[in-house]
N, C-alpha and C positions, 0 to 999 in steps of 0.2 A: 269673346265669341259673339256677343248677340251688342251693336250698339243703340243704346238707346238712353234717353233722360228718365231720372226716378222720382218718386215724389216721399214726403217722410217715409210713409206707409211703405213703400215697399223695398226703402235701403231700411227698414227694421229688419222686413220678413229675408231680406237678401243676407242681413247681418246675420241671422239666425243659421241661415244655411248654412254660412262660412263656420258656424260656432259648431254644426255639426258632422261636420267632416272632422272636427280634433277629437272628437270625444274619445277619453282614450279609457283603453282597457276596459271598455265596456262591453258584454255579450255582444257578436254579429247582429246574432235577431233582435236585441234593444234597440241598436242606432237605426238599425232595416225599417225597424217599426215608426221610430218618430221620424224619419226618412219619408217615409210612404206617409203618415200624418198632416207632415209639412207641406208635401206632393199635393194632397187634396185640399186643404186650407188655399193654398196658395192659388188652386185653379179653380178652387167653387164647386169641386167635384163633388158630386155624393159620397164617394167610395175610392179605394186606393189598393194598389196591392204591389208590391215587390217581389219578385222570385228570382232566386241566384241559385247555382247549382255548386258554393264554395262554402266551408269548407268540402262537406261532404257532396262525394257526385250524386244523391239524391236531389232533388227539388225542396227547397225550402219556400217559404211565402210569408208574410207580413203584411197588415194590411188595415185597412177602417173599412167601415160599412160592410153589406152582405158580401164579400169577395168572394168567400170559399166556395159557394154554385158555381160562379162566374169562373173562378178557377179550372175547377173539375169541367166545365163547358167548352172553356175557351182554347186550353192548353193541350198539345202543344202548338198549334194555329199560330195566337198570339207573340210566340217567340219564335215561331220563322217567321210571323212576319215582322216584327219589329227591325227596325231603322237604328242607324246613331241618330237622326234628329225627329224630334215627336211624331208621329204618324197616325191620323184616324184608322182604325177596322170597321170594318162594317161583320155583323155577326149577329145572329136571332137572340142570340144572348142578353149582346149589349145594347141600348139604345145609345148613347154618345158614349163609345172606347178609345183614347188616345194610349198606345203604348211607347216607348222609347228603349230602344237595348243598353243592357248596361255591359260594360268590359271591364276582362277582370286585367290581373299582372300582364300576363303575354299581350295586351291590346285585340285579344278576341270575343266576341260575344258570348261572356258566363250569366247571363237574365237579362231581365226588364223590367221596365217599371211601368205602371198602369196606371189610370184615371178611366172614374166612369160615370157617368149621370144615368139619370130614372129616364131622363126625355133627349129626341135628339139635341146634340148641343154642338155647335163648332169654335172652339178655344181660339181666341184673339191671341194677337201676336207674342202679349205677356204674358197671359198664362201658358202658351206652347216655350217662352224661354223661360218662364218657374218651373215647367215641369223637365226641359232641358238641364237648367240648375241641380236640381233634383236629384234628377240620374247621375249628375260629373258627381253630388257627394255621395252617391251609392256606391260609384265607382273607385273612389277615391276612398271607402270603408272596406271594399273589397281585396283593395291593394294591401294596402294597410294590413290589413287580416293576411294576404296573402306571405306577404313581407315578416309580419310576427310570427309566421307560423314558417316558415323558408327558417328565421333566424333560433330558433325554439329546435329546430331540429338540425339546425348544424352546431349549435350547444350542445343538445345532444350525443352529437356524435364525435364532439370534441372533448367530452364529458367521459365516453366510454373508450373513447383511443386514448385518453387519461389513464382512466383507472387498468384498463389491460398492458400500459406498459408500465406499471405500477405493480400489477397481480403478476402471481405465480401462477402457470397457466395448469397445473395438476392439480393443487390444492386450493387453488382461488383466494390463498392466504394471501397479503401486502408480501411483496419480493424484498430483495437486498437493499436497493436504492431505496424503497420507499419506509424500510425499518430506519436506513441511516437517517432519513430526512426527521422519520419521527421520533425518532432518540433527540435527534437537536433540538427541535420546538418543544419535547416533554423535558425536557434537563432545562431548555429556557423557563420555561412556566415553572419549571421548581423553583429556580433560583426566583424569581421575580414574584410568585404565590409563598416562600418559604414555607416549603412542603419537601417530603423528601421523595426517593425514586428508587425503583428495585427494578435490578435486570437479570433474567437468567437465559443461559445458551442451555442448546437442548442438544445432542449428539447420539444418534441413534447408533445401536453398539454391533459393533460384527456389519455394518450393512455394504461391505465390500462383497464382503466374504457369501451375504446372503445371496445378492445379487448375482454372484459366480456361479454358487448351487442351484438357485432356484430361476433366475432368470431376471429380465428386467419388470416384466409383467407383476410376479408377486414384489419386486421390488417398491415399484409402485401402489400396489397394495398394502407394501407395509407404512408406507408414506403419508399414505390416505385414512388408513386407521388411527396413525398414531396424532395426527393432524384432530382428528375428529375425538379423542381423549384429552388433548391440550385444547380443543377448546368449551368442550366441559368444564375443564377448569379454571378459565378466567372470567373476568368480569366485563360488562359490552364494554365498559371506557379502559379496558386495557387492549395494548396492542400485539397481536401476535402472528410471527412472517414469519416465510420458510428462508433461511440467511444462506441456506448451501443446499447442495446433493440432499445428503442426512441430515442437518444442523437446522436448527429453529433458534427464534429471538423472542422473547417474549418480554415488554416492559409493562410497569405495574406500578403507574403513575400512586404516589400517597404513603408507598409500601414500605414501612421500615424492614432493616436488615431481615431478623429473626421470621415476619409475617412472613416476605418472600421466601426463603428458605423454605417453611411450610408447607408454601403453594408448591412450589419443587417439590418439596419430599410426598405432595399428593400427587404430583403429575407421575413422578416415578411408581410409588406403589399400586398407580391406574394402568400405565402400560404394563408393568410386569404382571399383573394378575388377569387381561386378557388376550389371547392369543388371538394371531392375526387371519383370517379366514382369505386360503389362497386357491389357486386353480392344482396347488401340489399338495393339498388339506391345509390344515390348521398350522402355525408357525408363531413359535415364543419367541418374543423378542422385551428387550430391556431396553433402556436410557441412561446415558451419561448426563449430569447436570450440570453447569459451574451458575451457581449466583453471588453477583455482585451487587453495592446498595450505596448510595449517599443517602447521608444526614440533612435535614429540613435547612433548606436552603440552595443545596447542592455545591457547597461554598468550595474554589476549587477547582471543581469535576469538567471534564470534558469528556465529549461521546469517548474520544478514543481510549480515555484511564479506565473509563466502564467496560467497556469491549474486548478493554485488553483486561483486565481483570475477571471477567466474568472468562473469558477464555482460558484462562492460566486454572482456574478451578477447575472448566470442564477437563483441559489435562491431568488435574490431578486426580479425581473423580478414576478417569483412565488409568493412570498409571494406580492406581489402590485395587482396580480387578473388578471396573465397571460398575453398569446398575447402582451408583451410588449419587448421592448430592454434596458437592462440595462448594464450602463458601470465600470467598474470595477475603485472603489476609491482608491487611493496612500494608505489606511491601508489595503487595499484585498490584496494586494504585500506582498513577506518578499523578498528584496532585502538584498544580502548578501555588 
């Protein structure tokens, strides 16, 4: 931008500029601050002050010496009148003001940056390109900012069109795909932790039949209840998804055979003793259970011998005449 020969002194203080444009992950207003510091050092200014209007569209400032009068005096003057390259004001304020615009991502004027003396003064040719410098690392923090914070929120929103096509959009429980995913990684970490692993299927009983009667509304409220009793009953590091229509997945990473069972026969004795509050009154409903379980290690097992086993229970559960828990026999398995 600016040619000219340097002497040590000031390929130090040019060194330093360049060191401040990387500083990374540091608060905006930190770098602003030893930004606008540098600014004054470098020009011999008394005072200094920065103001960008990024992240937030408020005004921010930074600054050395008395600035905030000078602020409150000058603004918004100062940043209409500010240039891309250094510019005196003249203003009752200031006695010697050199300001310079700083630009943010789009290349449009988001602040300035300022310098100011006690007495008139007029900046030689190196201090108007130190203070030049100055403003490109303001600029160049701004960006930066801008750019971390563009990428921070399209994570986010890759983050959340994640987990939504992940979720079950009635019960906000983890869907089909995303129980299958976590049945694999929990049966991996059993076998490789040798720990064991409980699953049980959930199958809410008559919910054909209810939905005929009552509608899809209380349908939905039976869903929603029964959702919010199962999880009551787990623990935050187990996992539990709606696998169907009626049918839930519930795994119980640790859980030998007998404990899961248990947690079944609580989830069962939970739904049956509250009835479900609908737009057609109150409505009893029960649960079919089938639980399945490997032993510490998971030696064996695959999602599918658990799924298909833990399912052959919930049928048999059914065919015994509902509201029961039933546990999955060593021939429900096909271990490999």
């Amino acid at each position: 931008m600016f040619e000219r020969s340097f002497d040590s002194e000031s390929l130090a203080r040019f060194a330093a500029v360049e060191g401040l444009a990387s500083i990374a992950r540091v608060p905006i207003n930190e770098r602003m601050q030893r930004i606008a510091e540098l600014a004054a050092r470098s020009t011999g200014a008394q005072g200094s002050v920065v103001s960008y209007r990024f992240p937030r569209k408020t005004w921010d400032h930074c600054g050395t010496g008395l600035f905030e009068p000078l602020v409150n005096a000058l603004e918004p003057t100062w940043f209409a009148q500010s240039m891309p390259t250094p510019k005196a004001i003249d203003h009752d304020a200031a006695a010697g003001f050199y300001t310079v615009a700083v630009r943010g991502l789009d290349d449009e004027p988001t602040g300035c940056l300022a310098v100011f003396h006690d007495e008139p003064t007029k900046l030689n040719g190196e201090a108007l390109a130190s203070l030049a410098d100055c403003a490109a690392c303001a600029e160049t923090e701004l960006r930066v900012e801008a750019l971390h914070d563009n990428q921070s929120q399209l994570l986010e929103e890759l983050y959340m069109a994640r987990q939504q096509a992940l979720q079950d959009s009635l019960t906000r429980l983890w869907n089909r795909q995303a129980m299958s995913d976590l049945l694999e990684r929990e049966l991996a970490r059993a076998y490789r932790e040798d720990t064991g692993m409980g699953l049980i299927f959930v199958d809410i009983d008559h919910f054909a039949g209810l939905n005929a009667a009552h509608g899809r509304a209380a349908g939905d409220d039976v869903i929603q209840h029964v959702t919010s009793i199962l999880l009551r009953a787990v623990r935050p590091y187990d996992a539990l998804g709606r696998y169907g229509g009626e049918e839930f997945l519930i795994l119980l990473p640790g859980c030998p055979p007998e404990t899961t069972r248990q947690v079944a026969e609580r989830m069962r004795t939970a739904v049956a003793s509250e009835d479900v509050p609908t737009e057609d009154g109150f409505l009893s409903v029960t649960i079919s259970l089938g639980v399945a379980a490997c032993a510490e290690g998971a030696i064996g097992h695959s999602p599918e011998s658990l799924l298909r086993a833990a399912d052959r229970a919930v049928l048999k559960s059914k065919q015994a005449g509902r509201n029961l828990v039933s546990v999955a026999e060593p021939g429900d398995y096909h271990v490999a």
